[in-house]
DOBA-301901 format. One record per residue (C-alpha): x, y, z; residue in three letters; residue number from 1. Coordinates in Angstrom, 3 decimals, padded with zeros to 6 digits, always signed. Each point is the difference from the previous one (the first is absolute). Example, Ala and Ser with C-alpha at 12.3 -4.5 7.8 and 13.67 -1.06 7.14 Angstrom:
! DOBA-301901
<x=+012.300&y=-004.500&z=+007.800&resn=ALA&resi=1>
<x=+001.370&y=+003.440&z=-000.660&resn=SER&resi=2>
! end
This chain:
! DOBA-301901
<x=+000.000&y=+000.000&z=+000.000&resn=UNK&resi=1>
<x=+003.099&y=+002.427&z=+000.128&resn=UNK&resi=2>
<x=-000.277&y=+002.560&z=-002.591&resn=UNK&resi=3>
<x=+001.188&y=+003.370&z=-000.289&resn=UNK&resi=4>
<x=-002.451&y=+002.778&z=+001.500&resn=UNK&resi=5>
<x=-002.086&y=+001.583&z=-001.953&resn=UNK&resi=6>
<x=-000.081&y=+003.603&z=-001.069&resn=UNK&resi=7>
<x=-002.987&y=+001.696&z=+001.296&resn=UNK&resi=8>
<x=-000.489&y=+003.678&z=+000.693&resn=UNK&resi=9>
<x=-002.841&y=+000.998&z=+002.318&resn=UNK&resi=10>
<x=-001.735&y=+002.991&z=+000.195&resn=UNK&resi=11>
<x=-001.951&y=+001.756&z=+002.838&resn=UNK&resi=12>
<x=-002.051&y=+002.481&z=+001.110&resn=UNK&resi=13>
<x=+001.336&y=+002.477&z=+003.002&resn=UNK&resi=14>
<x=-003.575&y=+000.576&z=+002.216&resn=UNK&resi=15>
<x=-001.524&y=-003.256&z=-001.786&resn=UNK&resi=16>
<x=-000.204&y=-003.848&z=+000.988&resn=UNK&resi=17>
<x=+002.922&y=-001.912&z=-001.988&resn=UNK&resi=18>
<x=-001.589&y=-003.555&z=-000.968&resn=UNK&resi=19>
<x=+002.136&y=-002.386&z=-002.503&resn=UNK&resi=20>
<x=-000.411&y=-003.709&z=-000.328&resn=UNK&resi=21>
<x=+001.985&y=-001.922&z=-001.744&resn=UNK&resi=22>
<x=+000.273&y=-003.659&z=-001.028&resn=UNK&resi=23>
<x=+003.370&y=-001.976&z=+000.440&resn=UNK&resi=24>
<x=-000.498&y=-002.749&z=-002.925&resn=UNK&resi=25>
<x=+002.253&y=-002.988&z=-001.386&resn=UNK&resi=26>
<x=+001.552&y=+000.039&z=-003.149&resn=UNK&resi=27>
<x=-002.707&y=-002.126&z=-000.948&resn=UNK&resi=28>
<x=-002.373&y=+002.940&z=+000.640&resn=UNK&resi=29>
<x=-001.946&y=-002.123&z=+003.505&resn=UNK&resi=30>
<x=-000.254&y=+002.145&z=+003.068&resn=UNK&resi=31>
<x=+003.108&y=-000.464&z=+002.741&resn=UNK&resi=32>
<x=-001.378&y=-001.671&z=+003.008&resn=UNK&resi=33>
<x=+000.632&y=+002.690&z=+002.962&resn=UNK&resi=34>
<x=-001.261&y=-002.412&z=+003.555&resn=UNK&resi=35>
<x=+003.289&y=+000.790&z=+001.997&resn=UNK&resi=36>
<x=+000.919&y=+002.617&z=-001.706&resn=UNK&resi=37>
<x=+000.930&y=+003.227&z=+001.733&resn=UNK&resi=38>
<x=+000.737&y=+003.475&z=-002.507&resn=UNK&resi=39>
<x=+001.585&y=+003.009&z=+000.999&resn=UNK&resi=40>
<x=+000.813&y=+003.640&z=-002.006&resn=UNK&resi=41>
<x=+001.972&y=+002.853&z=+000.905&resn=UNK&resi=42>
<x=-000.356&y=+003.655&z=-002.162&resn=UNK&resi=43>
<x=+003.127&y=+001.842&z=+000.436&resn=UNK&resi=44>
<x=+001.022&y=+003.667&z=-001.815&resn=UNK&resi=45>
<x=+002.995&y=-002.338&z=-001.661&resn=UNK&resi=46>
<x=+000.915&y=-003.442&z=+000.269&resn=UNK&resi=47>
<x=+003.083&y=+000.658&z=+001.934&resn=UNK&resi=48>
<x=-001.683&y=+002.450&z=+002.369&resn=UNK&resi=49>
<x=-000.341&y=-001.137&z=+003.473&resn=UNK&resi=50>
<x=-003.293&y=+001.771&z=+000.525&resn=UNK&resi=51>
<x=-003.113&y=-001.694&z=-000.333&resn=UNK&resi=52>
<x=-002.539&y=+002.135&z=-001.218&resn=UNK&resi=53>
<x=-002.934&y=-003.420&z=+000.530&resn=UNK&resi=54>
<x=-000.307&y=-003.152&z=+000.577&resn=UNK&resi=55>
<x=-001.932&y=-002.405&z=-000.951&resn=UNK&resi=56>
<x=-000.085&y=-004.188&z=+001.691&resn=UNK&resi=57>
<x=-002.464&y=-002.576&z=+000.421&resn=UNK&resi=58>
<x=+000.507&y=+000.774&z=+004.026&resn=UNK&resi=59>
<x=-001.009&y=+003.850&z=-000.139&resn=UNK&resi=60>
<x=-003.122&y=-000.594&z=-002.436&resn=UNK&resi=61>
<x=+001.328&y=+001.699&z=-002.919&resn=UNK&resi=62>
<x=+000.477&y=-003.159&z=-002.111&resn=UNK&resi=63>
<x=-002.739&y=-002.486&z=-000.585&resn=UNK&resi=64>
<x=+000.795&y=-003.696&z=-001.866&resn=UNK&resi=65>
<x=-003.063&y=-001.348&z=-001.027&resn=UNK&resi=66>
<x=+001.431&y=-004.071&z=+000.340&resn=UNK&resi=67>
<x=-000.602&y=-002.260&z=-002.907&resn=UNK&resi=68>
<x=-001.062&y=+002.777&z=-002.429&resn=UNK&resi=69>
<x=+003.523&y=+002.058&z=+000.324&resn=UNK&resi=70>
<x=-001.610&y=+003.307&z=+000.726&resn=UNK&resi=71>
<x=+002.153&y=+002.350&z=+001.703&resn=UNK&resi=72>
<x=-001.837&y=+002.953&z=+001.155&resn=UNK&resi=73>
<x=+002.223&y=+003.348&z=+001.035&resn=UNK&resi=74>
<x=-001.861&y=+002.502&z=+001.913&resn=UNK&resi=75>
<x=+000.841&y=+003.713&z=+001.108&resn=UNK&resi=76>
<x=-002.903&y=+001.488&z=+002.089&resn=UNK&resi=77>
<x=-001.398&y=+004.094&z=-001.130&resn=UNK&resi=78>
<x=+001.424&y=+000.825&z=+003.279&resn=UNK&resi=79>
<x=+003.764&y=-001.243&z=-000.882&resn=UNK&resi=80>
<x=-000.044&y=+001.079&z=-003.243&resn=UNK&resi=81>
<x=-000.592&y=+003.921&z=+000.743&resn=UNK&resi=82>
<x=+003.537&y=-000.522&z=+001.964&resn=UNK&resi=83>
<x=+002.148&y=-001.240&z=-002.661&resn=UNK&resi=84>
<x=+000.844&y=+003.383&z=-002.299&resn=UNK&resi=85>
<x=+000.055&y=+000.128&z=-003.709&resn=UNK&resi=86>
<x=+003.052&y=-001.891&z=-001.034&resn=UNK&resi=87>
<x=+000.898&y=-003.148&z=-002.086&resn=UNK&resi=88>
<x=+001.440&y=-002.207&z=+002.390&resn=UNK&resi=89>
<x=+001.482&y=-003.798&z=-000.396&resn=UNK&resi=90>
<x=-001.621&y=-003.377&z=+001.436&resn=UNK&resi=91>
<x=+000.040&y=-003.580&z=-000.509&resn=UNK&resi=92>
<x=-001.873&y=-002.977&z=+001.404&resn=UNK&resi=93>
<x=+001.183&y=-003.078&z=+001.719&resn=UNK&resi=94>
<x=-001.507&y=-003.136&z=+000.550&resn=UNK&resi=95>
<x=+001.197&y=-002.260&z=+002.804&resn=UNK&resi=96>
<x=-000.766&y=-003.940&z=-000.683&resn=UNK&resi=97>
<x=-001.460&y=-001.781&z=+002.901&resn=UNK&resi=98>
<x=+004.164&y=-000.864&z=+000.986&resn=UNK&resi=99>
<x=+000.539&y=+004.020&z=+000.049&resn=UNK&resi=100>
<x=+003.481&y=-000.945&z=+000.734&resn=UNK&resi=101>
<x=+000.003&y=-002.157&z=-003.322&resn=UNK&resi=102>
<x=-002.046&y=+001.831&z=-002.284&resn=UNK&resi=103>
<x=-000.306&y=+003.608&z=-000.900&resn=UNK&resi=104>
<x=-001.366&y=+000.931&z=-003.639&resn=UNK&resi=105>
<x=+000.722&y=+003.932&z=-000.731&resn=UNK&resi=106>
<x=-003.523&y=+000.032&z=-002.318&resn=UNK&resi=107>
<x=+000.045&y=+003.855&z=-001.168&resn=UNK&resi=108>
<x=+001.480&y=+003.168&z=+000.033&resn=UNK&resi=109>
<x=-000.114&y=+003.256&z=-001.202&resn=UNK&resi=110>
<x=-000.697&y=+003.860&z=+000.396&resn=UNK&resi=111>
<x=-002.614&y=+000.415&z=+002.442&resn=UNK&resi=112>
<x=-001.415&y=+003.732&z=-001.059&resn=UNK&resi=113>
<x=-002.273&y=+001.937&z=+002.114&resn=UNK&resi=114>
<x=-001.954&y=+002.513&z=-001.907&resn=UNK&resi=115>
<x=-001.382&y=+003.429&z=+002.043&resn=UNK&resi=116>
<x=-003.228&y=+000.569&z=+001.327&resn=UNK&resi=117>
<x=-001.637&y=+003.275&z=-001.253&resn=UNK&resi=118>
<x=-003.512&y=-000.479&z=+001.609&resn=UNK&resi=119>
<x=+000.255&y=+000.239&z=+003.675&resn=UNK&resi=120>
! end
């Protein structure tokens, strides 16, 4: 199942829910099973910045995995979003394999841009 991630940019809106979901498939096109699975996603102003502008796990709500179908839903509440400013920032996503120690899949990554809010 180890491929190289995928290039996805994402792209949100600062004062509005962020809602993505996304299926991890095999070659073959048949939805990953995720029962054990545990995902986690950092945003960051540049990959080697050491500030973490959000983040995302399975632990802190922000990532959903929807078991046999391979739906991985990323969520960013109204109220978190009006904190990140207008920027284009870098993320990726991680899987962890029911052995985390064993298995980590790095699934996407991209820009991660946030968009201003006029209507207030």
């Amino acid at each position: 199942m180890s491929a190289p991630a995928g290039l996805f940019n994402l792209v949100a809106d600062q004062g509005s829910t962020f809602s993505r979901t996304v299926v991890w498939r095999d070659p073959a096109k048949v939805p990953i099973n995720l029962g054990g699975y545990t995902a986690r996603m950092q945003i960051r102003p540049t990959t080697s910045s050491s500030t973490v502008i959000k983040e995302l796990t399975t632990e802190n709500g922000g990532i959903t995995l929807g078991g046999d179908n391979g739906q991985i839903v990323l969520y960013i509440s109204d109220e978190d979003m009006i904190n990140i400013t207008e920027d284009k920032y870098m993320y990726d996503l991680e899987l962890l394999g029911p052995d985390a120690s064993t298995y980590v899949y790095k699934l996407l990554y991209g820009n991660f841009v946030v968009r201003s809010e006029v209507t207030r």
